[in-house]
N, C-alpha and C positions, 0 to 999 in steps of 0.2 A: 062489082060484087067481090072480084076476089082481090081486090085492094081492099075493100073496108073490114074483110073474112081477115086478110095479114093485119091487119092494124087492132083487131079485136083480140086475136089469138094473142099477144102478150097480155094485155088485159085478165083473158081468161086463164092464162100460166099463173100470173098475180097470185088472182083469186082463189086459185086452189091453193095455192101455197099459204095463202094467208087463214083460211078455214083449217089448213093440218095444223097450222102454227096454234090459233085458237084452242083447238081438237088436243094438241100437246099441252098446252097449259091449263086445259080444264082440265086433263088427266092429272096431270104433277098436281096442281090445286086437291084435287078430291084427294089423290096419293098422299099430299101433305098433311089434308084437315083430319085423313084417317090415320096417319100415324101419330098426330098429337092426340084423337081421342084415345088411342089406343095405350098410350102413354101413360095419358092423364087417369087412366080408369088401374093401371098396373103399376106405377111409381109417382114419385114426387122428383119429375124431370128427369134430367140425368144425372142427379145424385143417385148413388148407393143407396139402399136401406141399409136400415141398421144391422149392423154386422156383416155385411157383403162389400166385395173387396172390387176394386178400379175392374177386375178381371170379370168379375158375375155382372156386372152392369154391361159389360163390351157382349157379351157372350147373351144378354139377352135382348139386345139392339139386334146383333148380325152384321154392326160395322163400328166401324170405329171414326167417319165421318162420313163424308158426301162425297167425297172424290177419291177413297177409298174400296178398294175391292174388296170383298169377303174375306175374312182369314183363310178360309179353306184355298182360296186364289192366290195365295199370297206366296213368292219363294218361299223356301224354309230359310232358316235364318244363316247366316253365317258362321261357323263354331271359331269360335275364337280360342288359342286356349288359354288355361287358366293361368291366371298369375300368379305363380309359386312364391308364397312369401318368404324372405329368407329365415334360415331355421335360425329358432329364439334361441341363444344358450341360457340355458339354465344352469345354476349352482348350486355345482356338485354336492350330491346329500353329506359325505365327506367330506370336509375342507383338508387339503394337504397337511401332515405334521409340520409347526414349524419347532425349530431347536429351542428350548427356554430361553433365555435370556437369564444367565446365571450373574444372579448380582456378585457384585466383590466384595470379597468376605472383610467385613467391620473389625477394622485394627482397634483394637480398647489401648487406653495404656498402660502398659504393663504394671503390675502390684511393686512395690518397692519390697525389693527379694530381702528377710530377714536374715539377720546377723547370721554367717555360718561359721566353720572354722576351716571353710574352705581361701586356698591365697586367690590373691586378682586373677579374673578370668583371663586377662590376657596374657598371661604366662603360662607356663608347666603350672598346670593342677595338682593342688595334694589331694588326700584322700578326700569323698565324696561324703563320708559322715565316719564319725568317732566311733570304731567299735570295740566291744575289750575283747581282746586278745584269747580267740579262738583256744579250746582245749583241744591236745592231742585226742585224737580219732580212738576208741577202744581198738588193741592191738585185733587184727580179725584172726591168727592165725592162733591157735589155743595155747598160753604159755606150757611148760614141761609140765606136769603132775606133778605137785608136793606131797610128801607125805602125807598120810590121814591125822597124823599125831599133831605136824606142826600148826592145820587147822584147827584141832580140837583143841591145842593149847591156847593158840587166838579168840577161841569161841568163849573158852575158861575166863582169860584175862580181860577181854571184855565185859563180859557178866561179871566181873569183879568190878570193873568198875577203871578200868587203866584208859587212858584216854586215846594213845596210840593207837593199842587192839581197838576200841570203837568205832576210831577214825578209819581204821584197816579192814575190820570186815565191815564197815560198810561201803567202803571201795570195793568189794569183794560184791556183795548186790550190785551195787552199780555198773558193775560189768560181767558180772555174771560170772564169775571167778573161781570154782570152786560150788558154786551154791546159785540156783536158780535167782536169773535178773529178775530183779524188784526195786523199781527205784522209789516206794515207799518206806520201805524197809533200809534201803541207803541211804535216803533222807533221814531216817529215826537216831539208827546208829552216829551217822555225821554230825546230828545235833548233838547229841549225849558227850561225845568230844568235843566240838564247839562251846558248850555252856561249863565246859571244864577249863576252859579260856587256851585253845588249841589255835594257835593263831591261823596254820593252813586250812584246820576243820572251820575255824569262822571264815575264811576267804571262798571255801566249797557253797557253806551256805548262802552267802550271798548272791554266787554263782544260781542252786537248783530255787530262792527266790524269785528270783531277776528271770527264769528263764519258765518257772513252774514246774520246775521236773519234780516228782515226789512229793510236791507242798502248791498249794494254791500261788498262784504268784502276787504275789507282793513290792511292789518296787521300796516302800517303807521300810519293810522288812529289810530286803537287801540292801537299801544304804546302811541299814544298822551293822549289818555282820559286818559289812566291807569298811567301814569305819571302829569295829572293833581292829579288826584283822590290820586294818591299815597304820591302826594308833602302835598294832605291837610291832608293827616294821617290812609286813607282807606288801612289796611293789606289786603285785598284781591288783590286789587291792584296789591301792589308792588310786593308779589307773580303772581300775572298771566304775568305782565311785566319781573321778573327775569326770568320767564320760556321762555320767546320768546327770550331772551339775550342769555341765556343756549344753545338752540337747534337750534338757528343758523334760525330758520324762516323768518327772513328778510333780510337774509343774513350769513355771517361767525360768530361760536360763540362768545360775546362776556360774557366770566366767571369773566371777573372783575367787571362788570356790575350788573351781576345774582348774584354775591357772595353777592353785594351793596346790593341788593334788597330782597335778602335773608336775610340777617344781621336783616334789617329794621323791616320786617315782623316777622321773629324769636324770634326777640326781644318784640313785641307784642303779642307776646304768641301763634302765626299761628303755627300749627302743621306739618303740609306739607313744610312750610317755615324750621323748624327748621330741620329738615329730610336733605331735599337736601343741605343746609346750609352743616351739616355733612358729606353727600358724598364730597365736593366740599375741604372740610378741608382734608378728608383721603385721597385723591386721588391730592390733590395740585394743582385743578385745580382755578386758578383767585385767587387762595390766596398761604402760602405756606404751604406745608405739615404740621399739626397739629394733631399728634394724640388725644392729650389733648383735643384739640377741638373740634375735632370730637367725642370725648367721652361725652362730656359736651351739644352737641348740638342732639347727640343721646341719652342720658340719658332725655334730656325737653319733646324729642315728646314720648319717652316711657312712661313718667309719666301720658303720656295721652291717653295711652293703644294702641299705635300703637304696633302691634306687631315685624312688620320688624326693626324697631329703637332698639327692646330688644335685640333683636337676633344679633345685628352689635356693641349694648354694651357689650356683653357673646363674641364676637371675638375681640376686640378692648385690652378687659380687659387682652386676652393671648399675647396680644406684650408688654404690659406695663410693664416697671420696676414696683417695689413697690412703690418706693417712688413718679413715675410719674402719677402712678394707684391712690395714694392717694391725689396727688391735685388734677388730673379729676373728682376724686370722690367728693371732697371740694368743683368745681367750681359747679357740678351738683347739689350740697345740696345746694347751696345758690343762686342758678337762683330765678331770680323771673321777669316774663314778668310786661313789663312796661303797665300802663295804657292807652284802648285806649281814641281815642274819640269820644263816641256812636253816634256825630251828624255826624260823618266822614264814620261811620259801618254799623250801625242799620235804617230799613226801617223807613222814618218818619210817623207820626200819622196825619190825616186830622183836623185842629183845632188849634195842640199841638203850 
């Protein structure tokens, strides 16, 4: 009996073990069939519904598989930290100044400079443009007081009609002399001499044309008086006339003109006349190229200590042959200005 009791007792070990095993799989069976009803009655599997995310579906399971523990059982997670992306640069809302970029200034080519009666630039320059020959300054310090008589007699003689007195007091306006400045009124009288054929009175008038003093200006006008004045033998004249011929002020230059008038005056021993005279010889303008002559008429005004005129005879002298150098030299030692004539030049005397 207790040998077939040993031999039965595994048998019976078996047995129960194979009824809990049974006993286990009918449970997980029922466990399983009720959680797919349970399933099938609350979702469509383990999809989400509509609008609910991986996370709503896990959370209304309670697992996240089968060999999964609870979330609630689960470590917490590991904190990792974050990955710092590196910082974006961004550009700057100001961008740096930068310097322009200054283009190079555009070389035109030059205009072809018109005729002047200036000499070659590459020597001693003469003067920079023709001008006639400045009047003395009004004396500023007030002559002596003349008599009241010797004016009243000037005032007489002019209302008569004597061309002197007219020409005298209205120098007398024009500088205020005796009688309140009015250079309309010096212009009136200056005429009234002038048209009495006064050759100084027509050389003034040219003058207060040409300049407006007293009279509207007129440059027509003043070539008339100054070619009155000039015909009767006044060297200022005929220089302030060449100079309006020269530089083209009434018009387009005329250098055959100015060369005329240059001559005229040059030759009367004008020092500005003989100047320009020179340039107009070296440069061939209104006459033709002359260096000789240019030498000769530069050597006159230098004799009369114009400096510019030395300085164009010292350049003139390195183009000259010898033998060309020694008859400019010849013609300049034997210039000799012609005589003027002082009733055509010189201010008249009250009386004379």
């Amino acid at each position: 009996m207790q040998e077939r009791a040993a031999q039965t007792a595994p048998a019976r070990e078996k047995t129960g073990t194979l009824r809990i095993a049974l006993i286990a799989a009918g449970l997980v069976v029922f466990i399983g069939g009720l959680y797919v009803l349970l399933n099938l009655n609350g979702s469509d599997g383990n999809r989400p519904a509509p609008g609910a995310s991986i996370g709503d579906m896990i959370e209304g399971s309670g697992r996240t598989g089968t060999d999964t523990p609870p979330f609630s059982e689960l470590p917490p997670p590991v904190a990792t930290p974050p990955v710092s992306a590196p910082p974006v640069s961004t550009v700057p809302e100001t961008l740096p100044e930068t310097p322009p970029v200054t283009a190079p200034p555009v070389t035109t080519p030059a205009e072809e400079p018109e005729a002047s009666l200036e000499p070659p630039p590459e020597e001693a320059p003469g003067p920079t443009a023709l001008v006639p020959p400045v009047e003395a300054p009004p004396v500023t310090t007030p002559p002596a007081p003349e008599p009241r008589d010797n004016l009243d007699a000037l005032i007489r003689a002019a209302e008569r009609g004597d061309a002197k007195a007219q020409y005298l007091y209205g120098l007398r306006f024009a500088e205020g002399n005796g009688v309140a400045q009015d250079d309309v009124k010096a212009a009136q009288w200056i005429e009234k001499a002038a048209t009495q054929g006064l050759p100084i009175a027509q050389y003034r008038m040219g003058v207060l044309f040409e300049r407006g003093k007293g009279v509207s200006r007129d440059l027509g006008s003043a070539m008339e008086w100054y070619e009155r004045a000039a015909r009767a033998g006044n060297r200022k004249a005929m220089h302030n006339l060449a100079v309006i011929y020269a530089d083209g002020s009434s018009g387009q230059p005329d250098y055959a003109q100015a060369a005329r008038w240059f001559q005229a005056g040059a030759e009367l021993g004008l020092k500005d006349s003989q100047f320009n005279l020179a340039i107009l010889y070296e440069r061939g303008l209104g006459v033709q190229p002359d260096l000789i002559e240019a030498y000769r008429w530069y050597a006159a005004a230098a004799a009369q200590g114009d400096t510019d005129a030395r300085a164009r005879v010292a350049a003139i002298e390195e183009k000259l042959s010898a033998d060309d150098l020694a008859k400019a030299r010849g013609l300049a030692e034997r210039f000799r200005p012609r005589p003027m004539n002082p009733a055509a030049n010189e201010p008249p005397t009250f009386g004379a």
